[in-house]
C-alpha positions in Angstrom: 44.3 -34.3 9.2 42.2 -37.2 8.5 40.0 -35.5 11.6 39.6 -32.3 10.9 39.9 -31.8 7.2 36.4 -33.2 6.9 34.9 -30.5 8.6 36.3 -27.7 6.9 35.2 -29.3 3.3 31.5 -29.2 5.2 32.2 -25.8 5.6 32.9 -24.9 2.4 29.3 -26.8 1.1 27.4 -25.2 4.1 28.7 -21.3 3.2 27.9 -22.6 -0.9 24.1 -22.9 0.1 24.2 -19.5 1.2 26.2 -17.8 -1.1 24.5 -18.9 -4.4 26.8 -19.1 -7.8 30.6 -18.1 -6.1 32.6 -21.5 -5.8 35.7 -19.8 -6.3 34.9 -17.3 -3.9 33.9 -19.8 -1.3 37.3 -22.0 -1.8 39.6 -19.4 -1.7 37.4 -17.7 1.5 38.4 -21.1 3.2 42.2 -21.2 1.9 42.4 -17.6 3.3 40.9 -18.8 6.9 43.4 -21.8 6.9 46.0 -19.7 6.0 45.4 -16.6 8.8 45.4 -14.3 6.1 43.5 -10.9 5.7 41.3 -10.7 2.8 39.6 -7.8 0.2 36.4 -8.7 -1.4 35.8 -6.4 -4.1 32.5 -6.5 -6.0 29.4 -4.4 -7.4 27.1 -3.4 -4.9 24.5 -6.4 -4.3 26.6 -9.2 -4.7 26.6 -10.7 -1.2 29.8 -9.5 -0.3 28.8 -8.7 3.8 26.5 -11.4 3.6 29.2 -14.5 3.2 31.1 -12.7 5.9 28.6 -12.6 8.1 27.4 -16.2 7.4 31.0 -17.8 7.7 31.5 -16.2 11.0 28.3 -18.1 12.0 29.2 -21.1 10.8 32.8 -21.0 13.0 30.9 -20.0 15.7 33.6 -16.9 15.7 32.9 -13.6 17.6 32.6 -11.2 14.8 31.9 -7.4 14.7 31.3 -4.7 11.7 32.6 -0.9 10.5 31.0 0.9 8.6 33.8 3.1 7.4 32.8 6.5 5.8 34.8 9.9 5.6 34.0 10.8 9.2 35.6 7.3 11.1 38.5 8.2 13.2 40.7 5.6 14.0 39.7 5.6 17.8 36.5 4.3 16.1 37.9 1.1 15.3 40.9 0.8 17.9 39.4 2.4 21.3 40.3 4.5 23.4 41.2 5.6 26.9 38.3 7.6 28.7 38.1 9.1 32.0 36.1 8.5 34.5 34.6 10.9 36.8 33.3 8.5 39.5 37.0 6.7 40.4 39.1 9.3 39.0 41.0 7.1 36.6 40.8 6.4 33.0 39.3 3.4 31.7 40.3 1.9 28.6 36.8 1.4 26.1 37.7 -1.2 23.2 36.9 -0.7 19.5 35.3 -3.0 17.6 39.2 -4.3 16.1 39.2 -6.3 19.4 37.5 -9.0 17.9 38.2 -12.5 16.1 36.5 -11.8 12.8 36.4 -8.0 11.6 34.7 -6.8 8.5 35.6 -3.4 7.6 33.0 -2.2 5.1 33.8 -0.5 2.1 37.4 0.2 3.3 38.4 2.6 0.6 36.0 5.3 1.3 37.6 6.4 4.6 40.9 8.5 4.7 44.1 6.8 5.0 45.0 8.1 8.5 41.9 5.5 9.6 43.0 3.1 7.3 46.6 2.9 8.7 45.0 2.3 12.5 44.7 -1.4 11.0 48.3 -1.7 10.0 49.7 -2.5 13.1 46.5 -5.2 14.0 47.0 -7.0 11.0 50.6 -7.4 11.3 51.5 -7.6 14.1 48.1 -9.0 15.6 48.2 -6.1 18.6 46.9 -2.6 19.1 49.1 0.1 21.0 46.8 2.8 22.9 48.7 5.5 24.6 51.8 3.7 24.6 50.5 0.5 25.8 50.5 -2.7 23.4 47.1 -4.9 24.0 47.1 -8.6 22.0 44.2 -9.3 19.7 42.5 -12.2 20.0 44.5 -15.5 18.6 41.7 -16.1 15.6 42.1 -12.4 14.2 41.1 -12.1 11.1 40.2 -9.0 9.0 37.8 -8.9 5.6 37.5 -5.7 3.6 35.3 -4.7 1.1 35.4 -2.6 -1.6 32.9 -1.3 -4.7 34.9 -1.3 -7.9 32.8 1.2 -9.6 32.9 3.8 -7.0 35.6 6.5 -7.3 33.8 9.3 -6.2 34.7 10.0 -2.5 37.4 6.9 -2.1 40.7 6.8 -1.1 42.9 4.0 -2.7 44.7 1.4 -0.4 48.3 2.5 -0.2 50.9 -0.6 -1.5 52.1 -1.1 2.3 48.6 -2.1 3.2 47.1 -3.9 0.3 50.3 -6.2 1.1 49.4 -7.5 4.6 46.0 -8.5 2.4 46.5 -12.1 2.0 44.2 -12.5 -1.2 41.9 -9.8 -3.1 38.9 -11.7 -4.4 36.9 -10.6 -6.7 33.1 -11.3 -6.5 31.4 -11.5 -9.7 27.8 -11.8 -10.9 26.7 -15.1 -10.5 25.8 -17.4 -13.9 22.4 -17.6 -15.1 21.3 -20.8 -13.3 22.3 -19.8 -9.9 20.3 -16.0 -10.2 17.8 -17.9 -11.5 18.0 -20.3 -8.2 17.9 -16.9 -6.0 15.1 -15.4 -7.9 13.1 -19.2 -7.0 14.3 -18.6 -3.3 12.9 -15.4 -3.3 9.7 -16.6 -4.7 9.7 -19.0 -1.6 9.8 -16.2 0.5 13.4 -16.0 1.4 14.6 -12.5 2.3 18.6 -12.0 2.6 17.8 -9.0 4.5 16.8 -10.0 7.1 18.0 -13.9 6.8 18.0 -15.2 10.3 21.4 -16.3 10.6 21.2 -17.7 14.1 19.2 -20.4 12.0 22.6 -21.6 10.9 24.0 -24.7 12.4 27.4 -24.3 13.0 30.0 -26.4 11.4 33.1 -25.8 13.1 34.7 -24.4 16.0 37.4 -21.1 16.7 39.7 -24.3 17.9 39.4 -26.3 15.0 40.1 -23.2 13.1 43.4 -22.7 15.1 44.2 -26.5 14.7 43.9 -27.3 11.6 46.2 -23.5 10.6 48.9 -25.7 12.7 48.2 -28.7 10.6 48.8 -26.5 7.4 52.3 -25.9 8.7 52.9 -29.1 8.5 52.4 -29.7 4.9 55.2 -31.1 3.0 57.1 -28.4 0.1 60.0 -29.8 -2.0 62.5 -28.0 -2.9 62.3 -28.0 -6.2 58.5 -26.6 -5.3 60.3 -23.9 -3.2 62.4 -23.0 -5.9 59.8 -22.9 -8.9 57.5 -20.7 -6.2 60.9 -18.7 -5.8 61.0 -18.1 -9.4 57.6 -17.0 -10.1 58.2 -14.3 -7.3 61.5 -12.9 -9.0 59.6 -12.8 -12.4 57.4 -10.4 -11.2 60.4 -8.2 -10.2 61.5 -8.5 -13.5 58.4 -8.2 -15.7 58.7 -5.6 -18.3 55.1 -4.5 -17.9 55.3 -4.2 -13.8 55.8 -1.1 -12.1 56.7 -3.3 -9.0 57.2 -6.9 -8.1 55.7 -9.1 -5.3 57.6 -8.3 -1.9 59.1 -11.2 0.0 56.0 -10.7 2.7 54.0 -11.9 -0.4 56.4 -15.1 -1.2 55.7 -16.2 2.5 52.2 -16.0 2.3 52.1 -17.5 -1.0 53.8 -20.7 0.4 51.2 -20.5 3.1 48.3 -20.0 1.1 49.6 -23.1 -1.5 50.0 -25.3 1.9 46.5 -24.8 2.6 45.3 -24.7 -0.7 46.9 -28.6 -0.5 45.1 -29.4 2.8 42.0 -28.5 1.4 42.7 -30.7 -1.1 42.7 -33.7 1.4 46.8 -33.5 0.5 49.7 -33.2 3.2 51.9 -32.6 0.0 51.9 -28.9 -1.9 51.7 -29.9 -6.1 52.3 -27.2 -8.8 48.4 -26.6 -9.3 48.6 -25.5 -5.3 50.5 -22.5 -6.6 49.1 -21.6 -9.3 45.4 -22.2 -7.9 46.1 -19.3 -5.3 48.3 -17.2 -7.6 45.8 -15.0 -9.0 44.0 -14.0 -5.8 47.2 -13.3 -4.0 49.2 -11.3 -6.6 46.4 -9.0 -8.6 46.7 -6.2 -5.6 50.3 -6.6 -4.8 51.3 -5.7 -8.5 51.6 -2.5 -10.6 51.3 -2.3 -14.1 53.6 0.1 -15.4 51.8 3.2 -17.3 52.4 2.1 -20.9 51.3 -1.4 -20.2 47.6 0.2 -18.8 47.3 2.3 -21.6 47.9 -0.6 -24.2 44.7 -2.5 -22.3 46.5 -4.9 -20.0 44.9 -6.6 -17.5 46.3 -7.9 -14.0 45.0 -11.5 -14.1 46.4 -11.7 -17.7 49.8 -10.8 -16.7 49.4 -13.7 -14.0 48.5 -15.9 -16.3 51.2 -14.9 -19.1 53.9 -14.9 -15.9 52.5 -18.3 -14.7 53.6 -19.7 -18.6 57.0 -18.0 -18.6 58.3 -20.4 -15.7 58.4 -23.9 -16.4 56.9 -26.2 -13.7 59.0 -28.4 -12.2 58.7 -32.7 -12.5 
């Protein structure tokens, strides 16, 4: 721990330079990494969504590969296919771009759920089955979405079964005053995120001290009584009278996981009550359903969080 951690806390400050005004963003970008866990970033156009992706894959010195998903992607697209070839007279399997370590699938809800579901099996299961064969994905496979909020025209919401194997949905807001007004003094300097040369980026860390330190994170110490308080929160949302549906037991794993790493982060090899609660807004909001009468009534997700977080007393 005392090796690694460092690094991935200088990882965290190097992708902050780039991505100007999104702390949270950043931290829980990190948490999700440690943790192997898919993520959604959902934001207004313009808001640097594809550029932190494209800078964090940089700075792990991972493979990483884009989709542009629109109406027309099949999901041979994104998984491959087998293709014949004249010359030897035997087919030839060509890879999609899924066989990667980092995957950013761009604007994910605006392609049809039959090209949606080809990434069910790779996020689960962390393999691809073409023609009956199963082929592994690499060992650091990790997928980001994004999504517009605003854009309902032409998109195709996430069905519940896939929004679960989503580890966290972040939300990436519009930065405060005093860091646009930093990018607006960049720009003046002459810096152009379009075409921001990210080869000019030094790397930080490695695709093996990615994978080591996710083994460290198993190792962090839960109590019991931390086990059973995380336990409770989980149930409540089963039993919340404005929720539609609860958080599945996929989501209590990954909730430990994400609390473990949330705690090495922290320079911890112990999980505390804040762990929880820090990742329980990012890793709940798109597993839950609010229940008709509680939408039309104005509830929010994150203020349900927040009002379930209260209902369960924290443990000493």
């Amino acid at each position: 721990m005392s090796e690694i951690q460092p690094v991935f806390t200088q990882l965290a400050k190097a992708l902050s330079q780039v991505v100007v005004g999104q702390p949270a963003l950043v931290q829980n970008l990190i948490v999700a990494l440690l943790s192997g866990g898919h993520v959604i970033l959902e934001g207004v156009p313009g808001t640097g969504k594809t550029l932190t992706v494209k800078a964090l894959s940089r700075l792990v010195q991972a493979e990483f590969r884009r989709i542009q998903l629109t109406p027309d992607v099949l999901p041979s697209d994104i998984l491959g296919t087998n293709i014949f070839d004249f010359n030897t007279r035997t087919f030839m399997l060509k890879k999609g771009p899924v066989f990667t370590q980092i995957l950013l699938a761009d604007e994910i809800n605006r392609t049809p759920p039959k090209t949606q579901a080809a990434l069910l099996e790779a996020m689960e299961e962390q393999q691809v089955t073409l023609d009956g064969e199963s082929l592994l994905l690499p060992d650091l496979f990790w997928v980001i979405a994004t999504q517009n909020s605003l854009e309902f025209e032409g998109t195709y919401p996430l069905p519940e079964a896939q929004l679960d194997r989503f580890l966290f949905k972040l939300i990436v807001d519009y930065p405060d005053t005093q860091s646009e007004r930093q990018m607006l003094l960049n720009a003046q300097a002459g810096l152009q995120t379009k075409r921001l040369d990210l080869e000019k980026l030094q790397p930080i860390a490695t695709v093996e001290q990615v994978l080591l330190a996710r083994q460290a994170v198993r190792s962090v110490r839960v109590t019991e009584a931390l086990l059973d308080y995380l336990l409770a929160l989980v149930q409540r949302t089963r039993q919340h009278p404005d929720l539609a549906l609860g958080a599945s037991p996929r989501s209590a794993v990954a909730w430990l996981q994400a609390s473990k790493a949330n705690a090495w982060l922290s320079e911890r090899d112990y999980v505390t009550p804040d762990d929880i609660k820090a990742t329980a807004f990012p890793l709940l909001r798109h597993r839950l359903i609010l229940r008709p009468e509680a939408q039309l009534d104005g509830l929010k997700m994150d203020g349900v969080i927040s009002a379930l977080l209260g209902q369960v007393a924290v443990p000493r």
